[in-house]
Backbone as CSV, one residue per row, in Angstrom:
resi,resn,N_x,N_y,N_z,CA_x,CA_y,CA_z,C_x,C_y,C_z
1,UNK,-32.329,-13.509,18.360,-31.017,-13.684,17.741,-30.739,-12.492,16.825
2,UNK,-29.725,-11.744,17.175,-28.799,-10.832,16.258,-28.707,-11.353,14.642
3,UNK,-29.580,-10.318,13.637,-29.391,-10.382,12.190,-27.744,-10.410,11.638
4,UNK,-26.767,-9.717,12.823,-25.599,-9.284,12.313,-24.810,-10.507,13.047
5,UNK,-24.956,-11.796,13.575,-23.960,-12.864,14.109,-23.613,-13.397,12.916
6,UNK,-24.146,-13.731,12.053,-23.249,-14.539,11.172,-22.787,-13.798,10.123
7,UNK,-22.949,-12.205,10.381,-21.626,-11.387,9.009,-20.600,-11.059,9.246
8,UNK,-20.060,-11.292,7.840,-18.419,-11.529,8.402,-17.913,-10.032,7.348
9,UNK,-16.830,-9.503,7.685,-16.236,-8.500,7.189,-15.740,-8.567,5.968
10,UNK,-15.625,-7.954,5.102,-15.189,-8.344,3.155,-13.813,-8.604,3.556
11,UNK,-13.677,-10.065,2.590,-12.010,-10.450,2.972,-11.575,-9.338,2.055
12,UNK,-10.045,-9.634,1.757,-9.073,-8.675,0.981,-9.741,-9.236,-0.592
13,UNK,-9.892,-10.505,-1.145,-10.519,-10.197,-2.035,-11.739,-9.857,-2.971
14,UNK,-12.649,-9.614,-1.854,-13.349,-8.764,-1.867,-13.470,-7.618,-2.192
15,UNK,-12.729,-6.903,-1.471,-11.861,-5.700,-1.481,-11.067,-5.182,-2.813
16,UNK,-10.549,-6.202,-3.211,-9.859,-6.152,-4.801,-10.948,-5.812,-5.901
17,UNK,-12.123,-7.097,-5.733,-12.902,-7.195,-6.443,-13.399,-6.055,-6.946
18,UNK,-13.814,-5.047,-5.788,-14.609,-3.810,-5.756,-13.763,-2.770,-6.218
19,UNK,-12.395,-3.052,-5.918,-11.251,-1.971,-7.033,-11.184,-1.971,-8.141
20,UNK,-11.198,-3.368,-8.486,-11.025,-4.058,-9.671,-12.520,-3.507,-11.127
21,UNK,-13.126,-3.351,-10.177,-14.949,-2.817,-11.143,-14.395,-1.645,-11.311
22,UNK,-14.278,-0.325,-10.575,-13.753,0.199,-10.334,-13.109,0.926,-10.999
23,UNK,-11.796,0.133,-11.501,-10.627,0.169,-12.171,-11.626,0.175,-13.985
24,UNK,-12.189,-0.809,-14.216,-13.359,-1.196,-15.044,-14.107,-0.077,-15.607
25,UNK,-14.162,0.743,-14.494,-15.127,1.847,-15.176,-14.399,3.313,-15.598
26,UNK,-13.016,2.782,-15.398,-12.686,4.615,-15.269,-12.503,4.730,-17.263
27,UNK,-12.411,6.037,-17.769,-13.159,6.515,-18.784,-11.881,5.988,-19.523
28,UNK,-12.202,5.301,-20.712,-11.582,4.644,-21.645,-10.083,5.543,-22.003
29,UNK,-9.911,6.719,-21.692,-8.560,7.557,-21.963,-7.500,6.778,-20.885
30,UNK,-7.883,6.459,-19.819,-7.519,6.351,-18.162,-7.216,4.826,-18.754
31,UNK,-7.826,3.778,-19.363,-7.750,2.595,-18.874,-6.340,1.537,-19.241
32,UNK,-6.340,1.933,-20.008,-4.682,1.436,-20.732,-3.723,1.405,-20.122
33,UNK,-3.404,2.731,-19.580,-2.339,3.077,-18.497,-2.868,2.710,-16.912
34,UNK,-4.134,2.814,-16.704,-4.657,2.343,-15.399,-4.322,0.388,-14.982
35,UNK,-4.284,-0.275,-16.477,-3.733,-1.538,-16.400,-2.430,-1.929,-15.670
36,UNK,-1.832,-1.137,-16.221,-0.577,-1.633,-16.105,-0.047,-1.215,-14.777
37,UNK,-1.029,-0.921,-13.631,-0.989,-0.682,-12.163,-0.918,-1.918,-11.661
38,UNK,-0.344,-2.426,-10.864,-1.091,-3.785,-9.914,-1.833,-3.582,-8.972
39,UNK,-2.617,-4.096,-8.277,-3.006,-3.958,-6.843,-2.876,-4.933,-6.155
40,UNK,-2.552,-4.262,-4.470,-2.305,-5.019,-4.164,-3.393,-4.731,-2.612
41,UNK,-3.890,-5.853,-2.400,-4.903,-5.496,-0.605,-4.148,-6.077,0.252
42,UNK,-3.999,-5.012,1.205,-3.292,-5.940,2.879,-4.656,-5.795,3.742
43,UNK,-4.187,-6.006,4.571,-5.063,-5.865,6.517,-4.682,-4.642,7.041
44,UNK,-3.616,-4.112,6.496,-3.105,-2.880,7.166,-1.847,-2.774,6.598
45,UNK,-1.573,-1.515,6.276,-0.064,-0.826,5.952,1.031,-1.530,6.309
46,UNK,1.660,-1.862,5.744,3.330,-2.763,6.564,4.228,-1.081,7.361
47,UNK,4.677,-1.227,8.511,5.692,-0.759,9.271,6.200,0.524,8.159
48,UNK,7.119,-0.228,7.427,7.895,0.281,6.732,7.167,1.966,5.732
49,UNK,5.951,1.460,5.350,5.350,2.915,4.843,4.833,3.713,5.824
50,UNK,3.975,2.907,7.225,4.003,4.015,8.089,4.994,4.635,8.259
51,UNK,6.099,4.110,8.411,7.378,4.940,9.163,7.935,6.095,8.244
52,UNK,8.057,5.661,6.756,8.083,6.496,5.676,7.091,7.407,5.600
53,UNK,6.252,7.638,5.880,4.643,8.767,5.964,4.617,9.385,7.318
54,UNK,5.358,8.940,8.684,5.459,9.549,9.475,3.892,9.728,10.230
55,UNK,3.513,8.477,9.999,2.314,7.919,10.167,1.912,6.836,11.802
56,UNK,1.284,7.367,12.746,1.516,6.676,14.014,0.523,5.638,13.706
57,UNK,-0.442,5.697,13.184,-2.003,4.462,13.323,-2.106,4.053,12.003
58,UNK,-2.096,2.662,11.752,-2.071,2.121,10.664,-3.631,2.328,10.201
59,UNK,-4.927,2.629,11.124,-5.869,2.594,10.598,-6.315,4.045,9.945
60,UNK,-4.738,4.978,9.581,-5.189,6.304,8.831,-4.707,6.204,7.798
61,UNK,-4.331,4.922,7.258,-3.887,5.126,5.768,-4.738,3.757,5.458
62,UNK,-5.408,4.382,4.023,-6.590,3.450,3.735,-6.058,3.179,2.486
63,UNK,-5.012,3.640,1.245,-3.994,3.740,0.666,-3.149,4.526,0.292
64,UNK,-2.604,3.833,-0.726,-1.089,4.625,-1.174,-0.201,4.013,-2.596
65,UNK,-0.108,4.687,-3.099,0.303,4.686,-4.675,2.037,4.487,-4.758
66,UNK,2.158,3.562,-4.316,3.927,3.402,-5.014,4.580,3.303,-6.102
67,UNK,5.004,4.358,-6.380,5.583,4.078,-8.303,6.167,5.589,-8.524
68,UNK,6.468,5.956,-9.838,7.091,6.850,-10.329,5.525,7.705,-11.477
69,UNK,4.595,8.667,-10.700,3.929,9.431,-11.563,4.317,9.609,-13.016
70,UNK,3.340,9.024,-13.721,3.306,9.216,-15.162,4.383,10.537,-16.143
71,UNK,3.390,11.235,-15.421,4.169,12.724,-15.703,5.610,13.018,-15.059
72,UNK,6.506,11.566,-14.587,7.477,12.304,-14.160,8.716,10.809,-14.577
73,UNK,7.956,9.881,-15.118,8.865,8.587,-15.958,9.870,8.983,-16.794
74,UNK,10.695,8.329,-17.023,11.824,8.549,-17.975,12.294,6.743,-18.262
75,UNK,13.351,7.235,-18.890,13.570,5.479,-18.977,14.249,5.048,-18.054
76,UNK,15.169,6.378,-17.117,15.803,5.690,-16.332,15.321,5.388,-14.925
77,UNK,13.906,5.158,-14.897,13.680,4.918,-13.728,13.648,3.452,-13.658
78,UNK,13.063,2.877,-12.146,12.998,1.484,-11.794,12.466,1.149,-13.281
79,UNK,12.501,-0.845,-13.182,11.633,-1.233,-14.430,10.218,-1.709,-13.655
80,UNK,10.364,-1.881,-12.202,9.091,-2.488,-11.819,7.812,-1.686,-11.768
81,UNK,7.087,-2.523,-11.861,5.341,-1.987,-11.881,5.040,-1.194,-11.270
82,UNK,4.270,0.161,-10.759,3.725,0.729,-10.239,2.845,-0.067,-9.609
83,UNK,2.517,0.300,-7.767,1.523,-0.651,-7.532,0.582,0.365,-6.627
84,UNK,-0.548,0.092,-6.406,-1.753,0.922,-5.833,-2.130,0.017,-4.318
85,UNK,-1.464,-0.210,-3.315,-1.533,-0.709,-2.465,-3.557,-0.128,-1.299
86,UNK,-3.898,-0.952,-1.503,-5.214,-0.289,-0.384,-5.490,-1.479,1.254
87,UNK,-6.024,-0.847,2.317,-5.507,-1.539,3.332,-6.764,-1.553,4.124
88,UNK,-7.348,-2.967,3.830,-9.028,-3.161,4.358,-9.142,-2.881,5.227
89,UNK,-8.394,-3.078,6.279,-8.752,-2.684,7.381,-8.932,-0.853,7.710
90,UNK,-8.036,-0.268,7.403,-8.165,1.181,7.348,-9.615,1.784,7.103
91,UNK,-9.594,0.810,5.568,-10.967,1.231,5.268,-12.271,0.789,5.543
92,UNK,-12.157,-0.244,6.350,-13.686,-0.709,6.607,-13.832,0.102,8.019
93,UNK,-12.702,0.809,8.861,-13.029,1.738,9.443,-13.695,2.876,8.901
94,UNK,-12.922,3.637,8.347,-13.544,4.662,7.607,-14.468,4.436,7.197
95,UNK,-15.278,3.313,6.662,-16.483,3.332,6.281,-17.558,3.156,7.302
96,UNK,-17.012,2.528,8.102,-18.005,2.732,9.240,-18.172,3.986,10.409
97,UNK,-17.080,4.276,10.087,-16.722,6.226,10.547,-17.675,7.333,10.025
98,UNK,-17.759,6.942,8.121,-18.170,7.684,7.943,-20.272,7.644,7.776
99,UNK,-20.628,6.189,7.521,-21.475,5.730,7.975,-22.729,6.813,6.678
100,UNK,-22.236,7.494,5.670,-23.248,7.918,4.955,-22.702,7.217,3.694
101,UNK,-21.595,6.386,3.093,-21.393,6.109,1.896,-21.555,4.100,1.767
102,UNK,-21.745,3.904,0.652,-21.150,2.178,0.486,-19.915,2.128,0.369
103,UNK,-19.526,0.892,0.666,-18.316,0.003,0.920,-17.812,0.034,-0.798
104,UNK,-18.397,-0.117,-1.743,-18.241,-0.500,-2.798,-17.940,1.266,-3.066
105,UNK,-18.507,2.287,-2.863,-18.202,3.263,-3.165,-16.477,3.677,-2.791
106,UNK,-16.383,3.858,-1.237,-15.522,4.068,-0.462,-14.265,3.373,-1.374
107,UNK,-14.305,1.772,-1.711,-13.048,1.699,-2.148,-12.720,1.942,-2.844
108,UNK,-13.904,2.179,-4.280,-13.469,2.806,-5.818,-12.869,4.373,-5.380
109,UNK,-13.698,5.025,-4.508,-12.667,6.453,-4.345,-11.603,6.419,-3.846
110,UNK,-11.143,5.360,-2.868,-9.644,5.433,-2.471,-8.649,5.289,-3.635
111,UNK,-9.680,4.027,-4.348,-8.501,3.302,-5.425,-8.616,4.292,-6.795
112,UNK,-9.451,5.516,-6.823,-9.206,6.176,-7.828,-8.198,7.161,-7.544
113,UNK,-8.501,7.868,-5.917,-7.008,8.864,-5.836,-6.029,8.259,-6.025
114,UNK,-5.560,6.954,-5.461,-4.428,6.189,-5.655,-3.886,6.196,-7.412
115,UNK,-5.129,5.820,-7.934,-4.495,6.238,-9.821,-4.256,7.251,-10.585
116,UNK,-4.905,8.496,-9.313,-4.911,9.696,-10.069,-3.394,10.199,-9.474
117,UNK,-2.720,9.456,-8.505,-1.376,9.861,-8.526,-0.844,9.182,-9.170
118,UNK,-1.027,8.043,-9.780,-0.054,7.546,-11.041,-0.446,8.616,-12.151
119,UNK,-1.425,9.179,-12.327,-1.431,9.710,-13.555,-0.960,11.155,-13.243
120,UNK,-0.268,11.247,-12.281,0.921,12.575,-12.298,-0.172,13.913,-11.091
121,UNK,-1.165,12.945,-10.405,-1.847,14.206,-9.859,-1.434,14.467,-8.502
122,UNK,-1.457,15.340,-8.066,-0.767,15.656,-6.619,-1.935,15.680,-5.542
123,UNK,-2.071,15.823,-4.030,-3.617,15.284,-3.404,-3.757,17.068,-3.349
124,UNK,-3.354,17.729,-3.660,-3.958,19.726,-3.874,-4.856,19.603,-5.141
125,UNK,-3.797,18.466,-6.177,-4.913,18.849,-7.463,-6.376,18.089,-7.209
126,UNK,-6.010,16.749,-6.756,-7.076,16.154,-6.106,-7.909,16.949,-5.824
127,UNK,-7.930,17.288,-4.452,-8.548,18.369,-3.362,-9.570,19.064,-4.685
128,UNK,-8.892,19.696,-5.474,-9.405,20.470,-6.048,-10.956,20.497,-6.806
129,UNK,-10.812,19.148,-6.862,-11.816,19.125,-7.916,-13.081,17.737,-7.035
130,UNK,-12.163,17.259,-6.515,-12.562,16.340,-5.088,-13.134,16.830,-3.712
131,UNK,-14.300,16.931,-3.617,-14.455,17.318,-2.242,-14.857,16.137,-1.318
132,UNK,-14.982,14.907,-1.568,-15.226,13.993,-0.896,-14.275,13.907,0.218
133,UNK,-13.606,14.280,1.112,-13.457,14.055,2.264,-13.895,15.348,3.242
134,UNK,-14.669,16.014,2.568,-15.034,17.117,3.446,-15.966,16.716,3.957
């Protein structure tokens, strides 16, 4: 009998959970403003942002940061929340794609680029200092 028949895949809150630590650890300057993010876990991207990203396979977006960057608020923008959307399914591919990191790792780095574009960063500045997808 197969060790792997009775495991089952991390539901979505699971998935939160591991953002949520995550979210927990980033450096006390970050955390105040990192609150007032929501998150939110799907199964996969809704239609509507693929089509906006110009995106054919829902399993290449693992997330995505909806809101108005820190560095670029005023008062007259929306009043609603910034939200950090991440999409289990995307990523439990990628993690099994990439097959050298943890699951628990993988989502804190998605869900940290996702905050580092609320906090006004662009994915070049990312890149920059980020080499984890190389």
């Amino acid at each position: 009998m197969s060790r792997w028949k009775d495991c089952e895949a991390p539901s979505l809150a699971e998935i939160e959970a591991m953002a949520e630590a995550a979210r927990a650890l980033l450096p006390e300057a970050f955390r105040a403003a990192a609150a007032q993010v929501v998150l939110r876990v799907e199964d996969v991207a809704p239609d509507t942002f693929l089509e906006e990203l110009e995106i054919d396979d829902p399993y290449e977006l693992t997330g995505l940061y909806e809101g108005v960057p820190m560095t670029e608020k005023s008062i007259a923008d929306p009043t609603g929340p910034d939200v950090i959307w991440l999409f289990r399914r995307a990523i439990l591919d990628e993690w099994v794609a990439r097959g050298d990191v943890g699951l628990d790792e993988l989502v804190a780095h998605v869900f940290v680029h996702e905050m580092a574009h609320h906090f006004g960063w662009s994915d070049e500045d990312i890149a920059a200092i980020d080499r984890w997808w190389e």
